[in-house]
Backbone as a printed PyTorch tensor [residue, N CA C, xyz], in Angstrom:
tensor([[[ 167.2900, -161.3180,  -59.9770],
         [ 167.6800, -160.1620,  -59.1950],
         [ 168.9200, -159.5480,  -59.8280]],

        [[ 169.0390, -158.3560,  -60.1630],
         [ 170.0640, -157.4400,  -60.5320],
         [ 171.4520, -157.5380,  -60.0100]],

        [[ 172.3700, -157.9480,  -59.9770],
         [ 173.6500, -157.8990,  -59.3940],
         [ 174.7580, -156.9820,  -59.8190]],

        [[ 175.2880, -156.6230,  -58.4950],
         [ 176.7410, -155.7130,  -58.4720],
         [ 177.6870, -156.6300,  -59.3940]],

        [[ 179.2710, -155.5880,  -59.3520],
         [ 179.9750, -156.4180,  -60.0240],
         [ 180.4480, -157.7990,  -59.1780]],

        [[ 180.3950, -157.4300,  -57.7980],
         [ 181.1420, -158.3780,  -57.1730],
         [ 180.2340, -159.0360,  -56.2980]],

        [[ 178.7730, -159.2240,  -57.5810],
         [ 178.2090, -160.9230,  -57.5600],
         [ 176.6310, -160.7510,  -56.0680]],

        [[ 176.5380, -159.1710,  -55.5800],
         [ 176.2870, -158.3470,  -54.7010],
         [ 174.5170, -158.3230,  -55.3140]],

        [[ 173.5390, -158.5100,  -54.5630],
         [ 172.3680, -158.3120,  -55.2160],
         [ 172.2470, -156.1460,  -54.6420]],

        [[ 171.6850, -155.7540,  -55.9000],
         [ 171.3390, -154.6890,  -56.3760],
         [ 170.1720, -153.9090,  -54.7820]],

        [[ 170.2000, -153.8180,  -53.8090],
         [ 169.1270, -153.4420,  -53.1250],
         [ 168.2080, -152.4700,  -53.7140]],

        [[ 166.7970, -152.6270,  -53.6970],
         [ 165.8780, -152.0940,  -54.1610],
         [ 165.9340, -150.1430,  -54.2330]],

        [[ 164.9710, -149.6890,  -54.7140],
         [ 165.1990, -148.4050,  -54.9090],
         [ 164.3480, -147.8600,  -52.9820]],

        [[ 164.9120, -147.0390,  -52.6560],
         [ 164.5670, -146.3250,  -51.3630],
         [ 163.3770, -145.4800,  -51.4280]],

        [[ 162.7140, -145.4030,  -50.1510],
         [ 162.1340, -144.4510,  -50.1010],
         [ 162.3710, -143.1650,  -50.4220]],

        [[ 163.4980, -142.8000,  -49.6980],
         [ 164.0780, -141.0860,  -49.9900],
         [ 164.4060, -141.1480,  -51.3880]],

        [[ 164.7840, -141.7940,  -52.2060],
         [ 164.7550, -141.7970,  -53.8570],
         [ 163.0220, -141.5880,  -54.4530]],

        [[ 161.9190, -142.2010,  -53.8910],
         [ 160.7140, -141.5980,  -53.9630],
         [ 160.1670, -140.5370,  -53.6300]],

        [[ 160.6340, -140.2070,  -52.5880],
         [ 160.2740, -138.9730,  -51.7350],
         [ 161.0370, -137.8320,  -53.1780]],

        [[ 162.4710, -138.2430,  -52.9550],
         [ 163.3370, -136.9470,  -54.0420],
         [ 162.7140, -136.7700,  -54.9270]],

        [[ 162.3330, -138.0730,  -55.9000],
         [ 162.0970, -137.5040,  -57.4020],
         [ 160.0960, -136.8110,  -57.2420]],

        [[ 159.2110, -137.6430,  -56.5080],
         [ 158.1540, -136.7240,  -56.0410],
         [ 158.7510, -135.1560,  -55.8860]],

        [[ 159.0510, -134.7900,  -55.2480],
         [ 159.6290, -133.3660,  -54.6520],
         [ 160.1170, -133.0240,  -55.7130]],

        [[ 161.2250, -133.4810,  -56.4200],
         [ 161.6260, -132.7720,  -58.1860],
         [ 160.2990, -132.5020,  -59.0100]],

        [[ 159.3940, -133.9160,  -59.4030],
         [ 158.0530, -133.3670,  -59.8110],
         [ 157.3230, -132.4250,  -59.9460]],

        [[ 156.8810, -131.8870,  -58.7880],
         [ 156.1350, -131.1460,  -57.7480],
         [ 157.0560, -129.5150,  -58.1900]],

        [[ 158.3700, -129.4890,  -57.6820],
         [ 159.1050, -128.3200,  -58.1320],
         [ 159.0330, -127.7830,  -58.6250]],

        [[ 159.1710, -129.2130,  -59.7430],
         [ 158.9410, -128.4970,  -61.7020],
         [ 157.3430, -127.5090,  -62.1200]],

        [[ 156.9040, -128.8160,  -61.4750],
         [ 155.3730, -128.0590,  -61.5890],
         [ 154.9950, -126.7180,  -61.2520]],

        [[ 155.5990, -126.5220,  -60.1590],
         [ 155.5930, -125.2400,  -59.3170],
         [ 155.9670, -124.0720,  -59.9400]],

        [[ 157.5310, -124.4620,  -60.6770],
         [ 157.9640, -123.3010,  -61.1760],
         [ 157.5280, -123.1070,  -62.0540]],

        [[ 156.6220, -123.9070,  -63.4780],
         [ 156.3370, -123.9340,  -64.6500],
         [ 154.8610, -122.9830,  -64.4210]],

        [[ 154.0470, -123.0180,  -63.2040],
         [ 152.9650, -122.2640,  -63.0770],
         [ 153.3240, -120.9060,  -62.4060]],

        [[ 154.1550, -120.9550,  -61.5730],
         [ 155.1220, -119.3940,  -61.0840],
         [ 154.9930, -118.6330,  -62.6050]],

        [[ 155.8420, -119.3450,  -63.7610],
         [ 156.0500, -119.0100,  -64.6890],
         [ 154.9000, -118.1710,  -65.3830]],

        [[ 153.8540, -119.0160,  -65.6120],
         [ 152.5840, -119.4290,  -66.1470],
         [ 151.5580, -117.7550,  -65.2430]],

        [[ 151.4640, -118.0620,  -64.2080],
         [ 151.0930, -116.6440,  -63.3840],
         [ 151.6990, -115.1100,  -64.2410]],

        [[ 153.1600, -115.2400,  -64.0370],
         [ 153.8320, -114.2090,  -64.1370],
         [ 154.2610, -113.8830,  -65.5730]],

        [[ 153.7010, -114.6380,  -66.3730],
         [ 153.9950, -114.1660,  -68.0960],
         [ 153.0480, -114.4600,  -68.8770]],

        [[ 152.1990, -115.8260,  -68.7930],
         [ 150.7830, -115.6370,  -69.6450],
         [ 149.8960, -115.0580,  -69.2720]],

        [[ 149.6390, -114.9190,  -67.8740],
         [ 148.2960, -114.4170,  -66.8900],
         [ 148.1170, -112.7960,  -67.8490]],

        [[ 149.1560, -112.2240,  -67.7980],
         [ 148.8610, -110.7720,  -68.7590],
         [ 148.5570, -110.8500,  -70.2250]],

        [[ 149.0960, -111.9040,  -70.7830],
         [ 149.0420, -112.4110,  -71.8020],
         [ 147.7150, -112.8330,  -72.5150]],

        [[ 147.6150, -113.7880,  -72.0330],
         [ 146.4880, -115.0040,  -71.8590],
         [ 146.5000, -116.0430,  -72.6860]],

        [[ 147.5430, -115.6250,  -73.8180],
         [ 148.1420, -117.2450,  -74.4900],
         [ 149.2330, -116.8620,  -75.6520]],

        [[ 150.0740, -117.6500,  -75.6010],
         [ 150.9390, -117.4960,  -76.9280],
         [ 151.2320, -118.4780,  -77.4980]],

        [[ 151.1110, -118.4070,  -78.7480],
         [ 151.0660, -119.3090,  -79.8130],
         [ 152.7250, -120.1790,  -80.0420]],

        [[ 152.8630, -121.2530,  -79.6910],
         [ 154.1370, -122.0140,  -80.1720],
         [ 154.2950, -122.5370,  -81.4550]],

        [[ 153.2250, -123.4130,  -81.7320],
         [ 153.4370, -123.7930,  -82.9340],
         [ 151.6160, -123.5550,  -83.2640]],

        [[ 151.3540, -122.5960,  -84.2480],
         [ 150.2050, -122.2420,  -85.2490],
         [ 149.1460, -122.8080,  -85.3740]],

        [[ 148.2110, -123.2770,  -84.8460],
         [ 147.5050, -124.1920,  -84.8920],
         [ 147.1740, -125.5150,  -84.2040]],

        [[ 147.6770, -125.8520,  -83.4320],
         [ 148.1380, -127.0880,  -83.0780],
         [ 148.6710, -126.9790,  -81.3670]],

        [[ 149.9580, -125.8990,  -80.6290],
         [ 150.3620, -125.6600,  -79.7030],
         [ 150.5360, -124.4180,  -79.0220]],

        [[ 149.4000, -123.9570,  -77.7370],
         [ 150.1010, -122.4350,  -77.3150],
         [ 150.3970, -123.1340,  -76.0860]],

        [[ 150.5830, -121.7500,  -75.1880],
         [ 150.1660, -121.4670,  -73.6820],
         [ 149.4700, -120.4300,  -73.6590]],

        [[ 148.3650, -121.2690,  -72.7710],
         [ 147.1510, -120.3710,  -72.2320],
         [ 146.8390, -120.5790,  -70.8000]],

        [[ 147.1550, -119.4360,  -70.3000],
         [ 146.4750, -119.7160,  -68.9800],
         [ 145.0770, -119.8440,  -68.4230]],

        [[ 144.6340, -120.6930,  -67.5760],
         [ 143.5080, -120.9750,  -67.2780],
         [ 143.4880, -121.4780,  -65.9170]],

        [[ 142.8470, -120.8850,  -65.0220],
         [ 142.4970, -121.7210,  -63.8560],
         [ 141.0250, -122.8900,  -63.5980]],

        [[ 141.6020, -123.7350,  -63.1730],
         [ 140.6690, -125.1110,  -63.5880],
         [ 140.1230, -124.5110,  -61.6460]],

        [[ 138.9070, -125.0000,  -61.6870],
         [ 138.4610, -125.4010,  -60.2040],
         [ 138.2850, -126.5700,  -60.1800]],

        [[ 137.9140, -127.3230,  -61.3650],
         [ 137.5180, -128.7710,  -61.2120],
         [ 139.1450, -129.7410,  -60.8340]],

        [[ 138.5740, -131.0550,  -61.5540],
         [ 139.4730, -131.9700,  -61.6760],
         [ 139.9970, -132.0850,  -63.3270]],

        [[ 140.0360, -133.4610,  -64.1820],
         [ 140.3220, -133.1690,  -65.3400],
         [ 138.9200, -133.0120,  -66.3220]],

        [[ 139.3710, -132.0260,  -67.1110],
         [ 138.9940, -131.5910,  -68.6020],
         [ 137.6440, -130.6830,  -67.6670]],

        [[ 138.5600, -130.1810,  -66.4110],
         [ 137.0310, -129.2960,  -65.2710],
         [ 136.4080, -129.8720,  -64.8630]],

        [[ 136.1880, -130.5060,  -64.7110],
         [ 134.7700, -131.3590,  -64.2640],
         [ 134.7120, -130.6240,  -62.5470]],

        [[ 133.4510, -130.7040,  -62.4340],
         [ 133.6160, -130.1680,  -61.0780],
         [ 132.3510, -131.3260,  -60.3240]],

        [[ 133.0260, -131.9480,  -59.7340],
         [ 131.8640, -133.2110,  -58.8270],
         [ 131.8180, -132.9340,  -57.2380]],

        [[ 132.9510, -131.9490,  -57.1260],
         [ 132.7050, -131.7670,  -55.7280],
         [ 132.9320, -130.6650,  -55.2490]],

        [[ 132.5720, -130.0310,  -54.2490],
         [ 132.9160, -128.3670,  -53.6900],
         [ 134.5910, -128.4270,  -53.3270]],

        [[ 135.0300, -127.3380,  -53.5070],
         [ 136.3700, -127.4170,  -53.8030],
         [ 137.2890, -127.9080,  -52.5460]],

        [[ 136.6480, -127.7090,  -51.0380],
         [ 136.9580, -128.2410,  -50.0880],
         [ 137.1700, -129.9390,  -50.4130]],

        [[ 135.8620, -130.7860,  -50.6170],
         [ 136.4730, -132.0330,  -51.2220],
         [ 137.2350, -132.4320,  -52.0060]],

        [[ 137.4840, -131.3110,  -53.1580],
         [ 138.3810, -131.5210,  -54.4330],
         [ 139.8740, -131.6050,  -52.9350]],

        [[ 140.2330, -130.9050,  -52.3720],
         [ 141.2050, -130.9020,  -51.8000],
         [ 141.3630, -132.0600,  -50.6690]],

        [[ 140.6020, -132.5930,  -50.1980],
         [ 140.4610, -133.5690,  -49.0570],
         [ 140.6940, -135.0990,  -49.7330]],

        [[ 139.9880, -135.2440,  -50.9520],
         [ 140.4040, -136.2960,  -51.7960],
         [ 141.8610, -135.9120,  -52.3520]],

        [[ 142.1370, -134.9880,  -53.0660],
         [ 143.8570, -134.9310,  -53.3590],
         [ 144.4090, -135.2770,  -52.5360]],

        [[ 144.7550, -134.8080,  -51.2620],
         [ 145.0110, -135.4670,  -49.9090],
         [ 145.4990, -136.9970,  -49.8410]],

        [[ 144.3600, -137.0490,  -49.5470],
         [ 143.7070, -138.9410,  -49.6130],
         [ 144.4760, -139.9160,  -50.6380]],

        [[ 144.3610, -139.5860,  -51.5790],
         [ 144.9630, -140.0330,  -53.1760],
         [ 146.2170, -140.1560,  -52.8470]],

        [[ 146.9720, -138.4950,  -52.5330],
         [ 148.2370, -138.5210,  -52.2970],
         [ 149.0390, -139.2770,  -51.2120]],

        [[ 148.3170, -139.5300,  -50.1000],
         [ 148.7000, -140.0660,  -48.5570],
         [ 148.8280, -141.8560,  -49.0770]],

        [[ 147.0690, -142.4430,  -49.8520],
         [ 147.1660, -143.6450,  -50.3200],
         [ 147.9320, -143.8340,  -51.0840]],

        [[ 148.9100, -143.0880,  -52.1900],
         [ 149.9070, -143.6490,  -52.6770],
         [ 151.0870, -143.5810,  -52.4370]],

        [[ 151.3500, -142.8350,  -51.0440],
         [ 152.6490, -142.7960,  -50.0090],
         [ 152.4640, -143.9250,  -49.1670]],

        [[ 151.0820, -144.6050,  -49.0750],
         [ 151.2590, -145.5600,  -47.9700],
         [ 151.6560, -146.8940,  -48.9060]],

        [[ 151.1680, -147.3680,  -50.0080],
         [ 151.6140, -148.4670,  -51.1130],
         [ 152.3720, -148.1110,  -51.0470]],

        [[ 153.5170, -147.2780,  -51.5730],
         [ 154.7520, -147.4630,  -51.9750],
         [ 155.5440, -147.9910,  -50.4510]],

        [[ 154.9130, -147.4720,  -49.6530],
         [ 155.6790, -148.1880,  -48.3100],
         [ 155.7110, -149.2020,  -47.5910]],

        [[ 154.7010, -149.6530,  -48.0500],
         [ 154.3270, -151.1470,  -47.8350],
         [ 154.5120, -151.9700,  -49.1820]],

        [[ 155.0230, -151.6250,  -49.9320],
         [ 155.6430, -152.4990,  -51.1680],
         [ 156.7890, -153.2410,  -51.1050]],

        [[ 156.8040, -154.5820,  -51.0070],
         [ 158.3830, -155.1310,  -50.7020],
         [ 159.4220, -155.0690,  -51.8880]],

        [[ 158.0840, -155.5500,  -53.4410],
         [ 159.4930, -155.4140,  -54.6340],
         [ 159.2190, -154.2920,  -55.4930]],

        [[ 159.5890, -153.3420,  -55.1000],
         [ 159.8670, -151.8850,  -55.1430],
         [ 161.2450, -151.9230,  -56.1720]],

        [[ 160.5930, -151.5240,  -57.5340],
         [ 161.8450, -151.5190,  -58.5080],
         [ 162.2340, -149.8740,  -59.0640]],

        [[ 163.1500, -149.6210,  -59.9730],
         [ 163.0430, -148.4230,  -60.2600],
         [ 161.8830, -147.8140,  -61.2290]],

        [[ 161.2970, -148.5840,  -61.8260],
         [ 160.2680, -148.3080,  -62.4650],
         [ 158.8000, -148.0490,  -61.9780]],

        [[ 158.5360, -148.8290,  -60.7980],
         [ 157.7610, -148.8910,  -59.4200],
         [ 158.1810, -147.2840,  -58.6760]],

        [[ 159.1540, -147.1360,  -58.5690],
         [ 159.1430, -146.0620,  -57.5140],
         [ 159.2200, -144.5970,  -58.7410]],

        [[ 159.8430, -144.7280,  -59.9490],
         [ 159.6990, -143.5570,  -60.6460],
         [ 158.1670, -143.1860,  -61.0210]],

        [[ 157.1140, -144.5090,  -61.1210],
         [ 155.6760, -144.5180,  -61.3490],
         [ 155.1980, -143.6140,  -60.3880]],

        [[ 155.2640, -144.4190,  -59.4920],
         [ 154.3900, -143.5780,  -58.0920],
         [ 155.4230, -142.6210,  -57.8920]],

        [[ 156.5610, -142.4910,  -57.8690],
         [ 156.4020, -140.9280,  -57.5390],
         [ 156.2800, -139.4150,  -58.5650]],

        [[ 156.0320, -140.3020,  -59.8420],
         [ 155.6000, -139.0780,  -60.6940],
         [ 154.3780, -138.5330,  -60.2850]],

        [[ 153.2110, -139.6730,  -60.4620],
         [ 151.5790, -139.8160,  -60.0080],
         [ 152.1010, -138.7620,  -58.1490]],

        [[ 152.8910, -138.9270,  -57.4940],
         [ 152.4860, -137.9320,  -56.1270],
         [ 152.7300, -136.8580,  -56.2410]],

        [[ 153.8240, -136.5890,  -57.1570],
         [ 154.9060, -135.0280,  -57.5130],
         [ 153.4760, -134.8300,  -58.2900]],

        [[ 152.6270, -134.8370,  -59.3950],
         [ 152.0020, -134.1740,  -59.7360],
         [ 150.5240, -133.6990,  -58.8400]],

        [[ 149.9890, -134.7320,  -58.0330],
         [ 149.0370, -134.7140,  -56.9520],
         [ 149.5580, -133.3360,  -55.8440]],

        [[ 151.0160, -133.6960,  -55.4770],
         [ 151.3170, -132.3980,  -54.5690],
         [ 151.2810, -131.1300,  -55.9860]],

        [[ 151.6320, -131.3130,  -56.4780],
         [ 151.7480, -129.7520,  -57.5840],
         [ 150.1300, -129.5480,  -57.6070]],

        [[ 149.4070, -130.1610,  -58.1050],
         [ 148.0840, -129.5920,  -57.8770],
         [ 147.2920, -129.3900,  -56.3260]],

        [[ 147.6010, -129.6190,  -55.5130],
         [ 147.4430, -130.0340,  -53.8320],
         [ 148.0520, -128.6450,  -53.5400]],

        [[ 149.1980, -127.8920,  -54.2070],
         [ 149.5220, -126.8660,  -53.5840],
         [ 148.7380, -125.8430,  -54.1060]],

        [[ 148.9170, -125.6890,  -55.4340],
         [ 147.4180, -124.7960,  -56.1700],
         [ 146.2660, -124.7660,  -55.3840]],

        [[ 145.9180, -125.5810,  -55.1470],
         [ 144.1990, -125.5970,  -54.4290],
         [ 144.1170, -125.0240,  -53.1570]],

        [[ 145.5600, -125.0090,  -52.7310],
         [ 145.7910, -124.6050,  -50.8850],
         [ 145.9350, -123.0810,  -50.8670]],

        [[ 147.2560, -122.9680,  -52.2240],
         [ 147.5510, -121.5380,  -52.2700],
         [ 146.5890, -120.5520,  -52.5190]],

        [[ 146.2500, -121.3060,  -54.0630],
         [ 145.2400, -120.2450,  -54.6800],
         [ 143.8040, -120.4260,  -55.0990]],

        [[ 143.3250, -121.7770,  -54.5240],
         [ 141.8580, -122.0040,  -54.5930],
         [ 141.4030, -122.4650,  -55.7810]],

        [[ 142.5380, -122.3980,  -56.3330],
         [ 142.2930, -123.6400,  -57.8760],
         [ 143.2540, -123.9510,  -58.6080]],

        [[ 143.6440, -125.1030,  -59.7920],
         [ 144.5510, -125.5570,  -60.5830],
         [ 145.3220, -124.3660,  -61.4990]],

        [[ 146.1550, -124.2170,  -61.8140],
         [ 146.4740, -123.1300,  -62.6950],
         [ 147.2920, -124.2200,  -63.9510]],

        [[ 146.5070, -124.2580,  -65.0050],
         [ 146.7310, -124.7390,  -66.3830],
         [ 147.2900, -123.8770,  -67.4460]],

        [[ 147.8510, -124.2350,  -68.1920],
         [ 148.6320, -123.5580,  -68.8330],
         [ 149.2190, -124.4210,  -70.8950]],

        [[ 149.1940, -126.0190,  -70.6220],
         [ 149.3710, -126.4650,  -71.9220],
         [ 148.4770, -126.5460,  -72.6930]],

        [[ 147.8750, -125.8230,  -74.0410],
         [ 146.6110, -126.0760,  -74.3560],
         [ 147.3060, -126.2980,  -76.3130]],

        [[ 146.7140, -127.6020,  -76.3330],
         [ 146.9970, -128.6880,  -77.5700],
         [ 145.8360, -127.9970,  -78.2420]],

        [[ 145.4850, -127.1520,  -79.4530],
         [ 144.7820, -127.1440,  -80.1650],
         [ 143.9850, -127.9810,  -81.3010]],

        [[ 143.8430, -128.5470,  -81.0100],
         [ 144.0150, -129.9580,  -81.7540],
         [ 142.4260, -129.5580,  -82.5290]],

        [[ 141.5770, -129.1510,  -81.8560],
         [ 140.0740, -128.3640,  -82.7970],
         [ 139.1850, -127.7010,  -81.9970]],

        [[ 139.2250, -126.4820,  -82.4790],
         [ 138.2910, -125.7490,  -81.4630],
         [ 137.4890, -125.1790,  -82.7260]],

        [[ 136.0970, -125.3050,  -82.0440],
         [ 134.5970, -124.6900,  -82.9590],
         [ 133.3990, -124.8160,  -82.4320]],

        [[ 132.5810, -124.2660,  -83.0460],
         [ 130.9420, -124.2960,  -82.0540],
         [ 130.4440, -125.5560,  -82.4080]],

        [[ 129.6360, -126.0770,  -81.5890],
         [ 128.7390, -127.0340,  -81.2190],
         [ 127.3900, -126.9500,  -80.2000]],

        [[ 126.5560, -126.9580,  -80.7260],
         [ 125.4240, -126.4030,  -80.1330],
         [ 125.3840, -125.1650,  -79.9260]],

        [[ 125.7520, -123.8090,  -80.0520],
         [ 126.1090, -122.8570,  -79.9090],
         [ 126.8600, -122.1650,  -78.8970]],

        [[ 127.6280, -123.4210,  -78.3170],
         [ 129.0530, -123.2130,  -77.4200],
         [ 130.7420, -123.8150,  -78.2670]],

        [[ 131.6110, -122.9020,  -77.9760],
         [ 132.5820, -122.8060,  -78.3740],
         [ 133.3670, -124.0590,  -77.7450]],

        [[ 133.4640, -125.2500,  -78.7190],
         [ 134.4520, -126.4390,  -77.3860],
         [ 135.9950, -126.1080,  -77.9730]],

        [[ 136.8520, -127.2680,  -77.4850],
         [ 138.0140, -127.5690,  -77.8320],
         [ 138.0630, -129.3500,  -77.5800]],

        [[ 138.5060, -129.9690,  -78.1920],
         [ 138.6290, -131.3420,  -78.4040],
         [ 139.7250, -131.4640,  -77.1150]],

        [[ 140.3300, -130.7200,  -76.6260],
         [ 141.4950, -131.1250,  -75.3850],
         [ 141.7390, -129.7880,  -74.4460]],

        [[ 141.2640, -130.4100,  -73.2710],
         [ 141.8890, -129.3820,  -72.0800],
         [ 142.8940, -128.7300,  -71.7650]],

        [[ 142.7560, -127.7770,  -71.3800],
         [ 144.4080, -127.3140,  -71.1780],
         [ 144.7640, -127.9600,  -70.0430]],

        [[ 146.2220, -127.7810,  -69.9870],
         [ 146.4680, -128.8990,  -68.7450],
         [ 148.0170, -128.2790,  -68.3950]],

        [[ 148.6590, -129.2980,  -67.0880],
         [ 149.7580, -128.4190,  -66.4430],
         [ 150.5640, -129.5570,  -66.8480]],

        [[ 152.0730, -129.0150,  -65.9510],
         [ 152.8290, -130.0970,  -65.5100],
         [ 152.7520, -131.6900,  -64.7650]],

        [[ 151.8660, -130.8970,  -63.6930],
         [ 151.3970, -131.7440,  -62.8930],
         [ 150.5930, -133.4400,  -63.3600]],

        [[ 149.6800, -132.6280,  -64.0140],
         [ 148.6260, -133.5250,  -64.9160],
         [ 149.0460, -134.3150,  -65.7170]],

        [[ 150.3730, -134.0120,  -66.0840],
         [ 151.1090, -135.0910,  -67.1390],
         [ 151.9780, -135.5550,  -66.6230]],

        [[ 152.4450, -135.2470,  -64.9570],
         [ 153.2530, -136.5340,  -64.2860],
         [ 152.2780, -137.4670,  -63.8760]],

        [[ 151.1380, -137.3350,  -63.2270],
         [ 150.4740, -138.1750,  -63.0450],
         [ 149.7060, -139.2060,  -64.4480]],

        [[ 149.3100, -138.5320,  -65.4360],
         [ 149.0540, -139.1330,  -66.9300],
         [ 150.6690, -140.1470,  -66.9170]],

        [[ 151.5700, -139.6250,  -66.9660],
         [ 153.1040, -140.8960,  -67.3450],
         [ 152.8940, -141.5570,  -66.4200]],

        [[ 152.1700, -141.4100,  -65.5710],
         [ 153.1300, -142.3720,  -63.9940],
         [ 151.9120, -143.5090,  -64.3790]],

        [[ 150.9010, -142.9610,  -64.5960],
         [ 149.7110, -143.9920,  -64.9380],
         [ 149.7770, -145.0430,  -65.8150]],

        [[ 150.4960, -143.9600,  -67.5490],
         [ 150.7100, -145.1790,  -68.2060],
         [ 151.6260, -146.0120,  -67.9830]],

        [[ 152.4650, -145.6040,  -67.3550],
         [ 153.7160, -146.2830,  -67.2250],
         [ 153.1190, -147.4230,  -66.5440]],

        [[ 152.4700, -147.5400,  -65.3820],
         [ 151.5220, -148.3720,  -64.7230],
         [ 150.6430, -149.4960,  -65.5730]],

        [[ 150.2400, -149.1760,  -66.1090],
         [ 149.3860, -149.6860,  -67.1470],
         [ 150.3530, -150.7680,  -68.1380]],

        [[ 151.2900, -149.5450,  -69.3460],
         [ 151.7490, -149.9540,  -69.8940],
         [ 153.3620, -151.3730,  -69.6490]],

        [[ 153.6390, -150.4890,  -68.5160],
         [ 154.7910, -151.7830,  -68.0650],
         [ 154.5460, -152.3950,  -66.7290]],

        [[ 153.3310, -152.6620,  -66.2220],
         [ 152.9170, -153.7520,  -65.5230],
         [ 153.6480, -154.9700,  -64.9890]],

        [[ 153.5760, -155.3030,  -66.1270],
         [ 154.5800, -156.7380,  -65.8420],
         [ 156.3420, -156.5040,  -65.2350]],

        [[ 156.3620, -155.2900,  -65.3500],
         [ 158.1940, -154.9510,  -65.2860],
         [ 158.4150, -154.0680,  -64.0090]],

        [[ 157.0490, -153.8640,  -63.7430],
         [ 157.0090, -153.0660,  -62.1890],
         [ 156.5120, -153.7540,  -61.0710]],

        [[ 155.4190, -154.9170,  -61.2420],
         [ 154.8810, -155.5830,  -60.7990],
         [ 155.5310, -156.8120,  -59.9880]],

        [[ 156.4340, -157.3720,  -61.0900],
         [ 156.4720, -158.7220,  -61.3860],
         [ 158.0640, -158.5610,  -60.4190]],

        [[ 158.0720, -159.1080,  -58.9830],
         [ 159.0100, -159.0720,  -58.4540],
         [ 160.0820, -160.1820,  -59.4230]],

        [[ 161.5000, -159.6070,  -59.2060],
         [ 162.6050, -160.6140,  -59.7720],
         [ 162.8360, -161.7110,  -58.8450]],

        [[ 162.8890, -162.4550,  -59.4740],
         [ 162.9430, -163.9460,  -58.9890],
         [ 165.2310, -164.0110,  -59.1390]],

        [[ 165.3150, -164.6900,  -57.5740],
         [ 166.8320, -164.8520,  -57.9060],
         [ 166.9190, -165.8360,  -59.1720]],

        [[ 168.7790, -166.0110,  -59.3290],
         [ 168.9670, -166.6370,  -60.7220],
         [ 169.1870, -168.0620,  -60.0380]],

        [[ 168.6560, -168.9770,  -60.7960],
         [ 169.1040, -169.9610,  -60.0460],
         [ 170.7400, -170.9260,  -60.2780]]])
């Protein structure tokens, strides 16, 4: 267990520290598609780096890379769901570390950023698009990678982070003996 200077165990990270940085998430997201509306939408993409990085706007109805499995009413009832089930784990979690609570609340800040899209405006509004190869195939035009938001890549970190440091989010601290 983590200790103060004066020998004090470290109390775990808070809810309202989950709740905050969710809500910072979510913000970001918000303003980056405000953005995204009000300067690519006329646009429709500008090139950052040549080959490789623009912004393009795109509204997704689906989920990722579009997919569309459900009428958009469910797309929203499951975001919901997703979002509520990973407000209720984190609250019922006893060893709740900072890595634990920055996880899940990236994964909710991006769930609400797309949760508000779908409410406001009836679909995702995307905007990062990685060029990584676009050309015909079968006589449709693909791209090897979706465009994608803010949102989509707090929940993508919060995941790997999940994945990747498992053991360091998981693994309650044992006192010293």
């Amino acid at each position: 267990m983590n200790k103060l200077r004066n020998n004090e165990p470290v109390p775990p990270p808070s809810m309202a520290l989950f709740f905050i940085l969710a809500l910072l998430f979510a913000l970001f997201d918000r303003l980056t598609k405000i953005l995204a509306i009000s300067y690519l939408r006329p646009l429709n993409s500008i090139v950052i780096v040549p080959d490789w990085l623009k912004l393009t706007y795109a509204e997704n109805l689906g989920i990722a890379f579009g997919v569309r499995f459900l009428p958009p009413q469910g797309l929203l009832l499951l975001t919901f769901a997703i979002s509520a089930g990973v407000v209720f784990f984190v609250w019922k979690s006893k060893d709740r570390n900072l890595l634990f609570v920055t996880s899940f609340a990236l994964i909710l800040g991006g769930g609400i950023g797309n949760l508000i899209d779908r409410v406001v405006l009836g679909h995702v509004v995307d905007f990062i698009h990685f060029d990584l190869y676009e050309g015909v195939l079968f006589g449709r035009i693909v791209t090897l990678w979706p465009i994608f938001n803010v949102a989509d890549s707090c929940i993508t970190i919060g995941a790997c982070m999940l994945l990747l440091l498992h053991e360091r989010i998981f693994t309650p601290e044992r006192p010293a003996a």
